[in-house]
Every structure is written in structure tokens, then in C-alpha cells.
The first five atom37 places (N, CA, C, CB, O) and aatype in JSON, in Angstrom:
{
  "aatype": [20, 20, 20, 20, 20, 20, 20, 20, 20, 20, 20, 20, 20, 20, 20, 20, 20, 20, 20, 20, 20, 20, 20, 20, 20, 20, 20, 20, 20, 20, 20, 20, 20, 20, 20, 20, 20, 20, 20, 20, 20, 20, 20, 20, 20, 20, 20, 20, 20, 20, 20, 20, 20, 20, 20, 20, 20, 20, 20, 20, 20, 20, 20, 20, 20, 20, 20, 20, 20, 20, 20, 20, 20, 20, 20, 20, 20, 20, 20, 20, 20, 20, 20, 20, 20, 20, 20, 20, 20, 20, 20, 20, 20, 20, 20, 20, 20, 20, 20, 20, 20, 20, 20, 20, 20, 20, 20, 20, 20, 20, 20, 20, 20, 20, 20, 20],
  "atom_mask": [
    [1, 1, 1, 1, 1],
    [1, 1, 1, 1, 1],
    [1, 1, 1, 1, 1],
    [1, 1, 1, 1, 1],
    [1, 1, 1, 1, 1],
    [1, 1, 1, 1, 1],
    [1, 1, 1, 1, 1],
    [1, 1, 1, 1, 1],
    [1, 1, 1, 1, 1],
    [1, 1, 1, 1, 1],
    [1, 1, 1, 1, 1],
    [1, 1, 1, 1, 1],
    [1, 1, 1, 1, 1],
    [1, 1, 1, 1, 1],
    [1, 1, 1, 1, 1],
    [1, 1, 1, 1, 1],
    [1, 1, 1, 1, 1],
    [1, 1, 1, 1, 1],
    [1, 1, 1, 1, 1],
    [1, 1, 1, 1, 1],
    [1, 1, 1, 1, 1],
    [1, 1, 1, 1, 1],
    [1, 1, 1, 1, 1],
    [1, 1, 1, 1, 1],
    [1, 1, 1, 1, 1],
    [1, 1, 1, 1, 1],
    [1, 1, 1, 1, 1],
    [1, 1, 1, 1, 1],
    [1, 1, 1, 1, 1],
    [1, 1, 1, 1, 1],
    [1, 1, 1, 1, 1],
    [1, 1, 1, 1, 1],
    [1, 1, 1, 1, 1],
    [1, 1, 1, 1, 1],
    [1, 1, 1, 1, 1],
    [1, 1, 1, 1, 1],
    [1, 1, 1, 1, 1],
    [1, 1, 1, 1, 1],
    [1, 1, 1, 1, 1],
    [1, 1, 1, 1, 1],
    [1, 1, 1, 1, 1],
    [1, 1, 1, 1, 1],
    [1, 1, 1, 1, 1],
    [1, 1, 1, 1, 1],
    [1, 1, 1, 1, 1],
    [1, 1, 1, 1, 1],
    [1, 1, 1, 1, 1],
    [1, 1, 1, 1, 1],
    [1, 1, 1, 1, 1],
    [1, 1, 1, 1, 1],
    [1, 1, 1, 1, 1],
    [1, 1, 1, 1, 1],
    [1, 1, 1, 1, 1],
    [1, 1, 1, 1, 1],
    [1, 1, 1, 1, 1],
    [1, 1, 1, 1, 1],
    [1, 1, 1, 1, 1],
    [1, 1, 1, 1, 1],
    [1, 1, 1, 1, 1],
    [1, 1, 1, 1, 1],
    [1, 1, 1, 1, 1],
    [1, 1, 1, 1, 1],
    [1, 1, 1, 1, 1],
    [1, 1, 1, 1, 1],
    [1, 1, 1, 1, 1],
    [1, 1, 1, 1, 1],
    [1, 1, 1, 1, 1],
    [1, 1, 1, 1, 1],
    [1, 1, 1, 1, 1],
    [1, 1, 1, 1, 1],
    [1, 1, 1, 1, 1],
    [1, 1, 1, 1, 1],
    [1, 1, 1, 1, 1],
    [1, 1, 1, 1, 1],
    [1, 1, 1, 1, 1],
    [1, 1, 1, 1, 1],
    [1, 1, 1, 1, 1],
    [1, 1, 1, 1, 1],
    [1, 1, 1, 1, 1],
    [1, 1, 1, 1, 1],
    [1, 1, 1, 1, 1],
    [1, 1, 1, 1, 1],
    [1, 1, 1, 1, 1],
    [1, 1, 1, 1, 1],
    [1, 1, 1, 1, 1],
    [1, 1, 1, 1, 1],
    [1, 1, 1, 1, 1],
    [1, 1, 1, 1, 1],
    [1, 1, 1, 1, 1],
    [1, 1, 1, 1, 1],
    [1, 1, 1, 1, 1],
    [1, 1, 1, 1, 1],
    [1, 1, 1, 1, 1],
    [1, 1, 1, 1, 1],
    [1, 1, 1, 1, 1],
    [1, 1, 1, 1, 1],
    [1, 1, 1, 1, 1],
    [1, 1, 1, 1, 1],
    [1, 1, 1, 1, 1],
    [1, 1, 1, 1, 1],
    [1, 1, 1, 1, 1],
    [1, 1, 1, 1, 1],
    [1, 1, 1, 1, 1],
    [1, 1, 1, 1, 1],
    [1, 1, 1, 1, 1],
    [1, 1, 1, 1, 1],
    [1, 1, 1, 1, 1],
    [1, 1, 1, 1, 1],
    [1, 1, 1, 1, 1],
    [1, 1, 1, 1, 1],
    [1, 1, 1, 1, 1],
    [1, 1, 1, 1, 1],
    [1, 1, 1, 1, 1],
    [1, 1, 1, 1, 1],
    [1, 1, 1, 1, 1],
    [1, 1, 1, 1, 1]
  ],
  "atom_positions": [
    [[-30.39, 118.51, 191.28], [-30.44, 118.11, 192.67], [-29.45, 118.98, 193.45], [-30.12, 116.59, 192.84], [-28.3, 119.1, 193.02]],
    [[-29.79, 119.52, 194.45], [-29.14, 120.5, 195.33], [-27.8, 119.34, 196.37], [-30.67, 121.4, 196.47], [-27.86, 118.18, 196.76]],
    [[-26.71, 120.44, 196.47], [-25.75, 119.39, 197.26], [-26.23, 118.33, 198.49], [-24.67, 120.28, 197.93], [-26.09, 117.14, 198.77]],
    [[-26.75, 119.28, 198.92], [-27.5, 118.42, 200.42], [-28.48, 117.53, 200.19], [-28.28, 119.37, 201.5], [-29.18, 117.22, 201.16]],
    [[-28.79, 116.84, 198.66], [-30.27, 116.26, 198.27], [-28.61, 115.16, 197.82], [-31.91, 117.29, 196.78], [-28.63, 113.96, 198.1]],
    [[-27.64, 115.64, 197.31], [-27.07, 114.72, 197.17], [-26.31, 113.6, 197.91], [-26.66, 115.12, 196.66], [-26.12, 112.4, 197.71]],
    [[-25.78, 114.95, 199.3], [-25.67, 113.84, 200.31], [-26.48, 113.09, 201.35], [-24.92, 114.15, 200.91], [-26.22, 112.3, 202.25]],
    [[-27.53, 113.64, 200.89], [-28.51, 112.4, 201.66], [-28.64, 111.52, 200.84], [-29.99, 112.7, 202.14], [-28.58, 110.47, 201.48]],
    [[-28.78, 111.28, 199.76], [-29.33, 109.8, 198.72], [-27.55, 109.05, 198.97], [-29.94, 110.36, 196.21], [-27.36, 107.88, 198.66]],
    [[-26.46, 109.9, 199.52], [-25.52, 109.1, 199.38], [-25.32, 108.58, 200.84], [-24.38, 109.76, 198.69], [-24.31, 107.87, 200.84]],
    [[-25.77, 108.64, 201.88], [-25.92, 108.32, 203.05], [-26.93, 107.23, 202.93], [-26.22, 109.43, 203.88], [-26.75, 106.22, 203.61]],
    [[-28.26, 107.32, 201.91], [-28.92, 106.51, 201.99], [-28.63, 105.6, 201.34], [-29.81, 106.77, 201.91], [-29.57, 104.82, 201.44]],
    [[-27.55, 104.98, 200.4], [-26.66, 104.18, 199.51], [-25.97, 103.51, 200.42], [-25.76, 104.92, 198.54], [-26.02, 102.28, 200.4]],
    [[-25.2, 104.16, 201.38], [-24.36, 103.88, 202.06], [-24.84, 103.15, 203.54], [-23.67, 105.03, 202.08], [-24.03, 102.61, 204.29]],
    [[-25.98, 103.23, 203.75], [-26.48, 102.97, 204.71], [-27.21, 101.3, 204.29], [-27.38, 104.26, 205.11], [-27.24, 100.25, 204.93]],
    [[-27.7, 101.66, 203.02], [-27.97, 100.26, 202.62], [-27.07, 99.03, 202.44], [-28.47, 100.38, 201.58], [-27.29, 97.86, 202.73]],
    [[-25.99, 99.62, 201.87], [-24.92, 98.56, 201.71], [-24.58, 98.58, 203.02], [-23.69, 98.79, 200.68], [-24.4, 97.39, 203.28]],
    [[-24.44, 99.03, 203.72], [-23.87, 98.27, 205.57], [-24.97, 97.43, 205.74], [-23.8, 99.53, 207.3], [-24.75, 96.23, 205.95]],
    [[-26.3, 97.91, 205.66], [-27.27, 96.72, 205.9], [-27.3, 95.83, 205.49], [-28.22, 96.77, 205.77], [-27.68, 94.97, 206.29]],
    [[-27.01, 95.35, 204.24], [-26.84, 94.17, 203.14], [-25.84, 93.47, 204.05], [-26.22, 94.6, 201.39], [-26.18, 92.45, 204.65]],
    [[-24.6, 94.01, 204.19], [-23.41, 93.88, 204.69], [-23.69, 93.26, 205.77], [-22.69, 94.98, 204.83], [-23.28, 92.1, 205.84]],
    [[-24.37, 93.77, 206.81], [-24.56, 92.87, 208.05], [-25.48, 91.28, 208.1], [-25.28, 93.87, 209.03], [-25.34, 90.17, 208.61]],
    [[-26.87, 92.34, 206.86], [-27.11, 90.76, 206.94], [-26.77, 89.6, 206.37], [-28.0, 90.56, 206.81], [-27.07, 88.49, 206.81]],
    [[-25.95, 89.89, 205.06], [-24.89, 88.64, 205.13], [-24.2, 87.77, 206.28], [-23.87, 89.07, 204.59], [-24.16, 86.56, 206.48]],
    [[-23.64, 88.98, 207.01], [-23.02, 88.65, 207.79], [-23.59, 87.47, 208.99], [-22.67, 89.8, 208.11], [-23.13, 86.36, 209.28]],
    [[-24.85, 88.27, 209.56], [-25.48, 87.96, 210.58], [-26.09, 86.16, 210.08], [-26.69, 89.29, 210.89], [-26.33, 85.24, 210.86]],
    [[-26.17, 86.15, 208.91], [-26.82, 84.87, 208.24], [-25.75, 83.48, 208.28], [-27.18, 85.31, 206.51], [-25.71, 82.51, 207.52]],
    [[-25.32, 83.64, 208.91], [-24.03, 82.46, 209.44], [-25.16, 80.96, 209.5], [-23.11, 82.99, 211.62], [-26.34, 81.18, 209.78]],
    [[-24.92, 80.11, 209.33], [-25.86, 79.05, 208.93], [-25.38, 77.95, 210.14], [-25.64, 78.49, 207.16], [-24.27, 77.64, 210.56]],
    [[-26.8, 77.5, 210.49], [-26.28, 77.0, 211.74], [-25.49, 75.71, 211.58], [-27.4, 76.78, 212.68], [-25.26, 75.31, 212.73]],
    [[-25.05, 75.01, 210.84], [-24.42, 73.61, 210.34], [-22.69, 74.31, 210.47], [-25.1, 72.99, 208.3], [-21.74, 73.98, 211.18]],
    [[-22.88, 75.46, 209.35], [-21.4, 76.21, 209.93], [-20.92, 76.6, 211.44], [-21.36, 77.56, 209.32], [-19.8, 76.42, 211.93]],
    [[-21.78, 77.05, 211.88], [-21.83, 77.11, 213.63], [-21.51, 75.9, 214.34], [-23.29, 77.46, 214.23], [-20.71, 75.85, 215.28]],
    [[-22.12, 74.97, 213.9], [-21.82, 73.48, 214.92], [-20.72, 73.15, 214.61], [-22.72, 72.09, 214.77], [-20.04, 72.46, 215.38]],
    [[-20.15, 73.63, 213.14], [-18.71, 73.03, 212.7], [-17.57, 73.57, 213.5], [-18.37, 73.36, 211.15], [-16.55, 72.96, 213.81]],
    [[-17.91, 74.96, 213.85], [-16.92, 75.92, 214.33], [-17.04, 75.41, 215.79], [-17.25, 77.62, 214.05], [-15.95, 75.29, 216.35]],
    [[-18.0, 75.14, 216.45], [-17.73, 74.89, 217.75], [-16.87, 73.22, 217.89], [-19.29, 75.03, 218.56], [-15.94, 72.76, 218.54]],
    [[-17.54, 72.9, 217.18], [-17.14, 71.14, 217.23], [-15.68, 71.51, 216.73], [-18.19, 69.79, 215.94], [-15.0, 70.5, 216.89]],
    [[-14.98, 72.46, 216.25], [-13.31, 72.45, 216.02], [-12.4, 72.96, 217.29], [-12.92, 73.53, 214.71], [-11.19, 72.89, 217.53]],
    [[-13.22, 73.34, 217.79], [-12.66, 74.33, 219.01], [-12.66, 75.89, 218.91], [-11.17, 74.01, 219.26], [-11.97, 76.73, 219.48]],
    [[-13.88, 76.03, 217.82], [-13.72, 77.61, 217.57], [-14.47, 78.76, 218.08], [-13.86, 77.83, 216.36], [-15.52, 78.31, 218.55]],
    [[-14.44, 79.76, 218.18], [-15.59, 80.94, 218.87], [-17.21, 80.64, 218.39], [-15.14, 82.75, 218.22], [-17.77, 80.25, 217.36]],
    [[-17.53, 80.98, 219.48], [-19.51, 80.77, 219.76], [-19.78, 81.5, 218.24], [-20.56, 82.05, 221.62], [-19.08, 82.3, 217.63]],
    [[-21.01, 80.93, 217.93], [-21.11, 81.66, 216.65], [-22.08, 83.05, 217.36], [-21.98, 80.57, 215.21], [-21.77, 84.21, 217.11]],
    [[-22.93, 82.79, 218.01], [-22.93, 84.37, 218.74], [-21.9, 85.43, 218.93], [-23.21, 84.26, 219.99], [-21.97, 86.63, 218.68]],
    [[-21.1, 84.85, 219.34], [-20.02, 85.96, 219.23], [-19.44, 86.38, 218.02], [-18.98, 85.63, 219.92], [-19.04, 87.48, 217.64]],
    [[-19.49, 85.17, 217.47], [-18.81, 85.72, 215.57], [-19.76, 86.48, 214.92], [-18.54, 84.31, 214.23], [-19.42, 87.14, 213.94]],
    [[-21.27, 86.5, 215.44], [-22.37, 87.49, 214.83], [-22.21, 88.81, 215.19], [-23.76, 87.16, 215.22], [-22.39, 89.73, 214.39]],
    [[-21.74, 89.07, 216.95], [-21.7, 90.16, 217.42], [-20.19, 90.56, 216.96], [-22.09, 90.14, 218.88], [-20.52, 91.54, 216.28]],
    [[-19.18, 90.52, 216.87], [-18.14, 90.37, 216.33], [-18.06, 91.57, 215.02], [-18.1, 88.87, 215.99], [-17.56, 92.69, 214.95]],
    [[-18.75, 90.75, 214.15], [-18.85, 90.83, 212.88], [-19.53, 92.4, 212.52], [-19.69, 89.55, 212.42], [-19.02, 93.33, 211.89]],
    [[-20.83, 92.3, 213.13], [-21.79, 93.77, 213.52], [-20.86, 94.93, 213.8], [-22.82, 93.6, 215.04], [-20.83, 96.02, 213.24]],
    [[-19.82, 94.3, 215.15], [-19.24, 95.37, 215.16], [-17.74, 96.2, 214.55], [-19.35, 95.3, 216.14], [-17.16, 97.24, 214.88]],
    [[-17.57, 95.46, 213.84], [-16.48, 95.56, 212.56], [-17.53, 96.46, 211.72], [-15.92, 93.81, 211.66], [-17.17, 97.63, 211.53]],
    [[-18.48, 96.16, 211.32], [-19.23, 96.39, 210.28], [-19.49, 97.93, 210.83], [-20.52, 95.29, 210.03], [-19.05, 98.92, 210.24]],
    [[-20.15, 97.97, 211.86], [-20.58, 99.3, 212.58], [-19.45, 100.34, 212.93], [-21.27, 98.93, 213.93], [-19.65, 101.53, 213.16]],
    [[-18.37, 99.76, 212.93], [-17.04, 100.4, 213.85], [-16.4, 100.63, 212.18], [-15.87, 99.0, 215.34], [-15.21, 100.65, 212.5]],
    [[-16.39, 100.75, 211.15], [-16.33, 100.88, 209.8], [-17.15, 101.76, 209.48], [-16.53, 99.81, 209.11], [-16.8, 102.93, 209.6]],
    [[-18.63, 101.43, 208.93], [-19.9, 102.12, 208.61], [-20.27, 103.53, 209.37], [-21.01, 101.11, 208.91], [-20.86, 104.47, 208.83]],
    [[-19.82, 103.5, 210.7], [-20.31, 104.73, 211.09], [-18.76, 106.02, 210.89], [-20.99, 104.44, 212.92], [-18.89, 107.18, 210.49]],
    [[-17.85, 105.56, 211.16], [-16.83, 106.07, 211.18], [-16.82, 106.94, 209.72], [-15.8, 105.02, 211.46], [-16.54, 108.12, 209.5]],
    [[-17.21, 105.95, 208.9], [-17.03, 106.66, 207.18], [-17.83, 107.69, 207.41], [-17.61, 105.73, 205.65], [-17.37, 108.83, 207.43]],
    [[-19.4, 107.38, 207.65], [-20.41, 108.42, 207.38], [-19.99, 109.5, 208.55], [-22.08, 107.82, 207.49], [-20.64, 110.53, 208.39]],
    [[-19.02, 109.59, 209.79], [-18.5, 111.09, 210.45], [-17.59, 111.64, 210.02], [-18.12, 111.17, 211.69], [-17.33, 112.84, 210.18]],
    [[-16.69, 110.5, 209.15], [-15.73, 111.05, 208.36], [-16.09, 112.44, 207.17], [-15.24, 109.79, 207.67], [-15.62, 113.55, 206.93]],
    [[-17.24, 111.52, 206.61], [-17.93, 111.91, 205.27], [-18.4, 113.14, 205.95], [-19.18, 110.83, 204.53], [-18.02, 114.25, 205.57]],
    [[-19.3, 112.96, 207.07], [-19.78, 114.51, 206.9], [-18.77, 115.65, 207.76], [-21.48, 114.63, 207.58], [-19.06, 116.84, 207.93]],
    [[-17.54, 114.96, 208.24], [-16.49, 116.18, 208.57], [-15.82, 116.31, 207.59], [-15.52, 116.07, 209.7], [-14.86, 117.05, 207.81]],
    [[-15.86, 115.82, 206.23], [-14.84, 116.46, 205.28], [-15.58, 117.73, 204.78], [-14.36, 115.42, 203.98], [-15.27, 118.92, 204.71]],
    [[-17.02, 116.76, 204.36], [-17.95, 118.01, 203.58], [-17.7, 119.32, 204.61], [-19.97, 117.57, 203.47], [-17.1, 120.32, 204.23]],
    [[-18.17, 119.19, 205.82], [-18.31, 120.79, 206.51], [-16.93, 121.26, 206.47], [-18.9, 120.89, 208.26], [-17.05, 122.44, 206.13]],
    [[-15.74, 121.03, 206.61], [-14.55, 121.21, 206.51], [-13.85, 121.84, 205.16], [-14.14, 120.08, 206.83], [-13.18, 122.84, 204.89]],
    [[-14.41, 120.66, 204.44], [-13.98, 120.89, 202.93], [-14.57, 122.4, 202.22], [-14.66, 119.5, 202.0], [-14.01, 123.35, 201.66]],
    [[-15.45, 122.19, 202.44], [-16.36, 123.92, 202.26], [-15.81, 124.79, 202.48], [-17.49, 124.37, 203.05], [-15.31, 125.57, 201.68]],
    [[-15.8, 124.82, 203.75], [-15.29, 126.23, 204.61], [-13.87, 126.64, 204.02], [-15.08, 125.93, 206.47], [-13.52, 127.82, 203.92]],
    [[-12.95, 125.37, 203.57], [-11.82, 125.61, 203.06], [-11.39, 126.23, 201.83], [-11.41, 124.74, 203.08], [-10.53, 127.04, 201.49]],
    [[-12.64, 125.29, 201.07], [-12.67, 126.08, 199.96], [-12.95, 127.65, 199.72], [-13.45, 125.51, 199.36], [-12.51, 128.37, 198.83]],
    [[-13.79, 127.94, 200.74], [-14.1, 129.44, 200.88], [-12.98, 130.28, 201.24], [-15.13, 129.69, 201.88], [-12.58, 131.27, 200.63]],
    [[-12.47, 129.75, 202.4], [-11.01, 130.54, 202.6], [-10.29, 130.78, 201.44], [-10.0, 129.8, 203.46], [-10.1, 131.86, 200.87]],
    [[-9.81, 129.37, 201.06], [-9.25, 129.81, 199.58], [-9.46, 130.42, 198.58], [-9.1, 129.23, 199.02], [-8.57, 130.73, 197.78]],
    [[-10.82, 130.73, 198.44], [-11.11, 131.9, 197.23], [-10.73, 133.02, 197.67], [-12.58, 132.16, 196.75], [-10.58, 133.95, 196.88]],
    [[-10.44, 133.22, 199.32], [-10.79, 134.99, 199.06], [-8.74, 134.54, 200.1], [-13.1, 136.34, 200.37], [-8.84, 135.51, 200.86]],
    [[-7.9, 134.16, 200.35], [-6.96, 133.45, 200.81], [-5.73, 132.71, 199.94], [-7.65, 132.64, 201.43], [-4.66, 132.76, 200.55]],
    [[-5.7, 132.28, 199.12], [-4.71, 131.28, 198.62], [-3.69, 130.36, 199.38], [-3.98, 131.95, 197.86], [-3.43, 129.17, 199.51]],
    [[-3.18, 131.84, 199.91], [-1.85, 131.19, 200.68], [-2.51, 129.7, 201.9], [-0.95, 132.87, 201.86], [-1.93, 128.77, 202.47]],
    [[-3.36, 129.97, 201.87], [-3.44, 129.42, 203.34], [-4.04, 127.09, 202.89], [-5.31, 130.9, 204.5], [-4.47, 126.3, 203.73]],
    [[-3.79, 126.82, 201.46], [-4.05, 125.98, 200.67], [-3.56, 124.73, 201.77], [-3.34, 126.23, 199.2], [-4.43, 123.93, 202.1]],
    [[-1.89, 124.53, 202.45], [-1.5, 123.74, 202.92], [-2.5, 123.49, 204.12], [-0.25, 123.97, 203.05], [-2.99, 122.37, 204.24]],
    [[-2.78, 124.32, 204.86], [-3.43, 124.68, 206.2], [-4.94, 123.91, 206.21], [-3.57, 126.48, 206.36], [-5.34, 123.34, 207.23]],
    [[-5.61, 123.95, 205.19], [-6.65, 123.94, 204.51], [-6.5, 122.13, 204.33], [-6.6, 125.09, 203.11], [-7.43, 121.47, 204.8]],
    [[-5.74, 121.65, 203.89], [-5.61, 120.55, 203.15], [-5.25, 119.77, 204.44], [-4.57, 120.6, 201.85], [-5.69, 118.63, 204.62]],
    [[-4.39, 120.43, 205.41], [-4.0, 119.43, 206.61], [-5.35, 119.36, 207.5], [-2.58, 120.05, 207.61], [-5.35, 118.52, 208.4]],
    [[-6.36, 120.07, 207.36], [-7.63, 120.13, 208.35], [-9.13, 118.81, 207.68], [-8.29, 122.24, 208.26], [-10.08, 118.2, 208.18]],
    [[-8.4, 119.0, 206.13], [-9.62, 117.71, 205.4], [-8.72, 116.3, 205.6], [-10.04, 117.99, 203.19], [-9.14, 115.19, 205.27]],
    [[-7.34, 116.58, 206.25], [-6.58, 114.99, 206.26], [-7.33, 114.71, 208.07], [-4.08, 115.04, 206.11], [-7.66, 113.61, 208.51]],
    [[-7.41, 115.58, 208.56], [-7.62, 115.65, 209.88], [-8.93, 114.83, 209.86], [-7.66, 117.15, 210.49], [-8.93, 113.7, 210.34]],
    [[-9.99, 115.35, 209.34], [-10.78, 115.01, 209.56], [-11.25, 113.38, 208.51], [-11.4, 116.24, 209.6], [-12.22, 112.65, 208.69]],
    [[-10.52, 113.3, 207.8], [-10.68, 112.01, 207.02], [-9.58, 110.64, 207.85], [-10.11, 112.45, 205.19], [-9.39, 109.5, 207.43]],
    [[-9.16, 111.14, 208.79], [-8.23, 110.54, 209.84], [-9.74, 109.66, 210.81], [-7.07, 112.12, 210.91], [-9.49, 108.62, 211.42]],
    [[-10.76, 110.07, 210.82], [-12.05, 109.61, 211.55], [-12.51, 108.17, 210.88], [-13.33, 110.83, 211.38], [-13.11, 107.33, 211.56]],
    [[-12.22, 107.98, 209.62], [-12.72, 106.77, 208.76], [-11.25, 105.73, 209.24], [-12.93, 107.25, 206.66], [-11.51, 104.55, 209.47]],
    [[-10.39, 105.98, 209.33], [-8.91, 105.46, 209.16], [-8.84, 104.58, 210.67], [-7.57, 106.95, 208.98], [-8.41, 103.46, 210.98]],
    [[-9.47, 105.65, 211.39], [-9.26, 105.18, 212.86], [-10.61, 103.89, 213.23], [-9.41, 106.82, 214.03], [-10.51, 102.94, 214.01]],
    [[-11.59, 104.2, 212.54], [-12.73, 103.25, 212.09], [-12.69, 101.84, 211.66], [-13.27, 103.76, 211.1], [-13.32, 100.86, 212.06]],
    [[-11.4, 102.03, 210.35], [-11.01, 100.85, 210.03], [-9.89, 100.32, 210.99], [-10.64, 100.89, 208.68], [-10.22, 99.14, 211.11]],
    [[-8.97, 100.47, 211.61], [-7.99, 100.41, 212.67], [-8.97, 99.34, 213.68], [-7.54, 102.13, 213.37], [-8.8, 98.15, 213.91]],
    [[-9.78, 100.05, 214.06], [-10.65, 99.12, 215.05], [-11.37, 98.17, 214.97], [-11.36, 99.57, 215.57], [-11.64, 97.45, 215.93]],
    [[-12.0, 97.93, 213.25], [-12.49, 97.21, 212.76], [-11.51, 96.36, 212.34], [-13.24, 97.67, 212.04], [-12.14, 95.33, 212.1]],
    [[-10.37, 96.14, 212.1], [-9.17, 95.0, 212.07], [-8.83, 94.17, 213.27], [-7.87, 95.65, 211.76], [-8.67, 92.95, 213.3]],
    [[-8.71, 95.2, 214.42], [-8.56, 94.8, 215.64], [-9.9, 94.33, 216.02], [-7.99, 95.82, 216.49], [-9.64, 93.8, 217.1]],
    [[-10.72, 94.23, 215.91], [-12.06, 93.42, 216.61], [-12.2, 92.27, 215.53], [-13.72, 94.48, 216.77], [-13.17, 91.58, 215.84]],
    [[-11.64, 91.84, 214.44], [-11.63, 91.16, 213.7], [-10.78, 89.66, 213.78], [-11.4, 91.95, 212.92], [-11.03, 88.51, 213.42]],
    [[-9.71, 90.33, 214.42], [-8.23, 89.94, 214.64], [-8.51, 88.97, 215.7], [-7.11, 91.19, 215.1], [-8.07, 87.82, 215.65]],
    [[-9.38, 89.51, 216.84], [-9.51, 89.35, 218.08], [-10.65, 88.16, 217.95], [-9.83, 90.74, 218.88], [-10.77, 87.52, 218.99]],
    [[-11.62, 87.72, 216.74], [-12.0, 86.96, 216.9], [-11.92, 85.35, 216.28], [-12.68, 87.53, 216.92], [-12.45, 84.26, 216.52]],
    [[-10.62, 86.08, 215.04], [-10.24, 84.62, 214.47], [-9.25, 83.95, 215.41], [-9.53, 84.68, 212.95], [-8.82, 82.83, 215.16]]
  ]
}
């Protein structure tokens, strides 16, 4: 299987488990819902939309992460074959771009935070 055959079946892995992921999520049962309101707690609409977007604000972040390391990571590696020295330089540009998943989860805590 060619690299690019690989990162698509891994996008398509990854894409499934967010789906699973949401619809767990989204499957909030309405007896739990009446409980949460009857305590004084957030609409369960909102804990659905909430939830989606934790999930989405996570899920998409990885997969721009994922595909700025790959294009990044490459190119670096290439430098470095015909380059060496330039290894640190190289390594601070795949933290750079794996900084995109980090900031993903950051927001997905904070929209989380914000609804318990």
C-alpha cells in the first residue's frame, strides 16, 4: 500500500471513531435529560451541542494537525538527507505544526468546562 493509500484508510479510521464518538454522545436518553433539568442543570440540547463540539473542536484539529506534520515532516526529512545540520530547525517546525491538535484539545476542555 502506497503512503497516501495509507493515510487515507487512517483518516477513514479516524473519522469513524469521531462518529461512534458523537453518536454516543448525541444518544443522551431522555429520562437522563428530565433528571438534569429537574436538578437545575443545562438543557440537554445544549449538552448535545456542547458535546459535538468538543468532539469536533478535537477531531478536526488532530486530522490538520495530522496532515501538517505529514507535509512538514517530509520536506524535513528531505532537507536532512542532503543538510544535517539543520535537524533542530526541522524538529521545531513538526512541534509547530503538531501545536494545531494541542490547541484543539485546549478548546475542547474549555467548551467542556463551560458546560458542567
Amino acid at each position: 500500500m502506497t503512503r497516501k493509500g495509507q493515510f487515507v484508510v487512517s483518516l477513514v479510521v479516524i473519522t469513524a471513531v469521531l462518529a461512534g464518538l458523537s453518536s454516543l454522545l448525541l444518544g443522551y436518553s431522555h429520562a437522563q435529560a428530565a433528571e438534569v433539568v429537574a436538578d437545575g442543570g443545562v438543557d440537554p440540547g445544549v449538552l448535545r451541542w456542547g458535546f459535538l463540539a468538543a468532539a469536533l473542536a478535537t477531531g478536526l484539529s488532530s486530522l490538520g494537525a495530522a496532515y501538517a506534520v505529514a507535509a512538514v515532516g517530509t520536506a524535513a526529512v528531505g532537507a536532512l538527507a542532503e543538510k544535517p545540520e539543520l535537524f533542530g530547525r526541522a524538529i521545531i517546525l513538526v512541534g509547530l505544526a503538531e501545536g494545531i491538535a494541542i490547541y484543539g484539545v485546549i478548546i475542547s476542555v474549555l467548551i467542556l468546562n463551560r458546560l458542567g
